[in-house]
C-alpha positions in Angstrom: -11.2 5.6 14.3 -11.7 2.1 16.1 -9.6 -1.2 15.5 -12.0 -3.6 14.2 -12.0 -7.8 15.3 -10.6 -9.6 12.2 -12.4 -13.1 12.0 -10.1 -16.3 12.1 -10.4 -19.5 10.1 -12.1 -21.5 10.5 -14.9 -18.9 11.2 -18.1 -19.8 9.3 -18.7 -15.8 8.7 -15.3 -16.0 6.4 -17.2 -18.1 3.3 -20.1 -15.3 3.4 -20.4 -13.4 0.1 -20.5 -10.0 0.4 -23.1 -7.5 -1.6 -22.6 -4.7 -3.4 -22.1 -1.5 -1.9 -24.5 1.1 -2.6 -24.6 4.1 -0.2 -21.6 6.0 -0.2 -21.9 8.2 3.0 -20.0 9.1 5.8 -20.7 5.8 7.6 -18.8 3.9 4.9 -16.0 6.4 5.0 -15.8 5.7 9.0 -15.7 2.3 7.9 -12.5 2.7 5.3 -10.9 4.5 7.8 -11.3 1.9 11.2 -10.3 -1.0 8.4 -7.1 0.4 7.4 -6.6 1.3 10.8 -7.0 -2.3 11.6 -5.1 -3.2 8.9 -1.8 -0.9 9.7 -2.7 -2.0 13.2 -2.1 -6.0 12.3 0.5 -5.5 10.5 -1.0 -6.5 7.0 -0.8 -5.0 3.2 -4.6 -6.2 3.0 -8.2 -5.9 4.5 -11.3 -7.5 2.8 -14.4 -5.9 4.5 -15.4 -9.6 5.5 -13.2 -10.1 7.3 -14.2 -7.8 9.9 -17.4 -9.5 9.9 -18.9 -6.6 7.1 -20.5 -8.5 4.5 -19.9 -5.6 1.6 -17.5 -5.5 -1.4 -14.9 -3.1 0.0 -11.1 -3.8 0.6 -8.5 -1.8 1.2 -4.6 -2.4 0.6 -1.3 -0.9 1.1 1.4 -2.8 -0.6 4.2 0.7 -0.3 7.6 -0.2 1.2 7.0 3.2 3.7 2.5 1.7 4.2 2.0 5.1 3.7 -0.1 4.8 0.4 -3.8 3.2 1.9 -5.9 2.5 -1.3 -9.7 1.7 -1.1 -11.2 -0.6 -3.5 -15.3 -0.6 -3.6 -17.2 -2.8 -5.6 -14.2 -4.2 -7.3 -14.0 -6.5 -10.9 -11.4 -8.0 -12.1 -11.6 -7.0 -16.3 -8.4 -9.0 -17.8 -6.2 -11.4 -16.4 -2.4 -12.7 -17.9 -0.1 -14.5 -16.6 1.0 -16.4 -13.7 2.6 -16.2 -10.3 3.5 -18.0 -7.3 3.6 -16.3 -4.3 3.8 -17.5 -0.9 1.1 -15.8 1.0 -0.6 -15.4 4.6 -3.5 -13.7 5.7 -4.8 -11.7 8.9 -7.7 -14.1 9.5 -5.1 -16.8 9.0 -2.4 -15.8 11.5 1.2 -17.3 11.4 -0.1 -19.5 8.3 1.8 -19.3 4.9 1.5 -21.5 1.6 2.2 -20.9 -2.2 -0.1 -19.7 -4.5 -1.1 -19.2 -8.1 -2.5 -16.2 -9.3 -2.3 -14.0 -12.5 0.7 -11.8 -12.6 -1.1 -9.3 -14.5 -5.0 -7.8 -14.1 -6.8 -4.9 -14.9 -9.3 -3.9 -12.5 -12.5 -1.7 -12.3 -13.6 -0.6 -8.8 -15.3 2.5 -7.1 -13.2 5.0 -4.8 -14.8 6.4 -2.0 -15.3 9.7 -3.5 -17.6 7.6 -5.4 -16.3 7.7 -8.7 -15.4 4.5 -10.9 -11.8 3.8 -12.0 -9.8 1.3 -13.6 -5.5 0.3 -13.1 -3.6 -2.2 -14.6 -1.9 -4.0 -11.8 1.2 -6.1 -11.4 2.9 -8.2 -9.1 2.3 -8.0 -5.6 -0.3 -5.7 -6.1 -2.2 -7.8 -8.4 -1.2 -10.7 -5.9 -2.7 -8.6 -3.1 -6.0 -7.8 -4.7 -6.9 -11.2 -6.3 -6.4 -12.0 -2.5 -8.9 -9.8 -1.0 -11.3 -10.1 -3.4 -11.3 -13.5 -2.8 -12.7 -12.7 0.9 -15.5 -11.0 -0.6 -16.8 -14.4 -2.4 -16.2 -16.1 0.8 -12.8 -17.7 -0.3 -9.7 -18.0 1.7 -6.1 -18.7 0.8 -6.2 -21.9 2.7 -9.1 -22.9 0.1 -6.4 -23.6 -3.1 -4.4 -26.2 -0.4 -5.6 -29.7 -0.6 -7.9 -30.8 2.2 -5.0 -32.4 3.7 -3.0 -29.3 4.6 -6.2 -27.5 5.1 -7.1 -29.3 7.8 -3.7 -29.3 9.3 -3.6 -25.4 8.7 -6.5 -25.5 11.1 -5.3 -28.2 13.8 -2.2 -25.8 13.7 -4.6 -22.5 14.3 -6.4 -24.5 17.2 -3.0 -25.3 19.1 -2.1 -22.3 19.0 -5.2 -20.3 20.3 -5.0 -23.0 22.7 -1.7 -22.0 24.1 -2.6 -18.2 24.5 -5.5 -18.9 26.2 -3.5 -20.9 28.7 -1.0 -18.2 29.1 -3.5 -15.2 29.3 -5.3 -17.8 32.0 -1.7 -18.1 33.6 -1.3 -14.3 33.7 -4.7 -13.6 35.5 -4.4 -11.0 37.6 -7.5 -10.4 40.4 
């Protein structure tokens, strides 16, 4: 298994939509297992394929208190939708970033496991929050897209200092 570069905003490669998946092999399985690898790695509950620069429809999620319980969603649909939610969110490929958002509170969902085989789960809270979040990469939509221009383009002033700053410390802590 290899840890995998997440893509930052403002990253063009973010708004690509990704296609369907359609060979289920070991390759993909290699893939599953570097994402949530990356995933755990980073710290998140969520990994859109695209955002490791894989333009399929793949995520993979682990919203357990222990991260113990990886779950793999291929080719996912959203079926029903009820209710609504705020939640504040992030988002690996928007580091340190956070901001309220609406989403439905309760979804049913139809995806593919990696076995292959299709299946459907009615979904609540955080793990509906979570999903309607990742599949959101795969149309090329970021959290930062619900915010009005205004904070958007703070949100990415904000991203830009800071990569700023720890490229002047890494620069600082050269060692030749």
């Amino acid at each position: 298994m290899a840890k995998l570069n997440i893509l930052e905003f403002p990253d063009p490669r973010l708004t690509t939509v990704a296609s369907a998946v359609v060979v289920f092999d070991e390759a993909l399985k290699l893939l599953v297992a570097d994402m949530t690898e990356t995933m755990y790695s980073a710290h998140g509950i969520g990994l859109a394929a695209t955002q490791v620069n894989v333009h399929k429809r793949l995520l993979v999620l682990d919203v357990s208190e222990e991260q113990n319980q990886p779950r793999v969603y291929i080719n996912p649909d959203i079926l029903s939708r009820s209710g609504e939610q705020s939640h504040e969110e992030g988002c690996l490929s928007v580091p340190g970033i956070y901001a309220s958002v609406k989403r439905a509170e309760n979804i049913t969902v139809r995806a593919v496991g990696i076995d292959g085989i299709s299946f459907e789960e009615q979904l609540e809270g955080l793990h509906a929050v979570c999903i309607q979040h990742e599949m959101d990469h795969l149309i090329g939509r970021l959290f930062v897209d619900y915010l009005s221009p205004l904070k958007r383009n703070m949100v990415r002033k904000k991203l830009e200092k800071q990569r700023k700053v720890a490229s002047q410390e890494a620069e600082d802590h050269l060692v030749i």
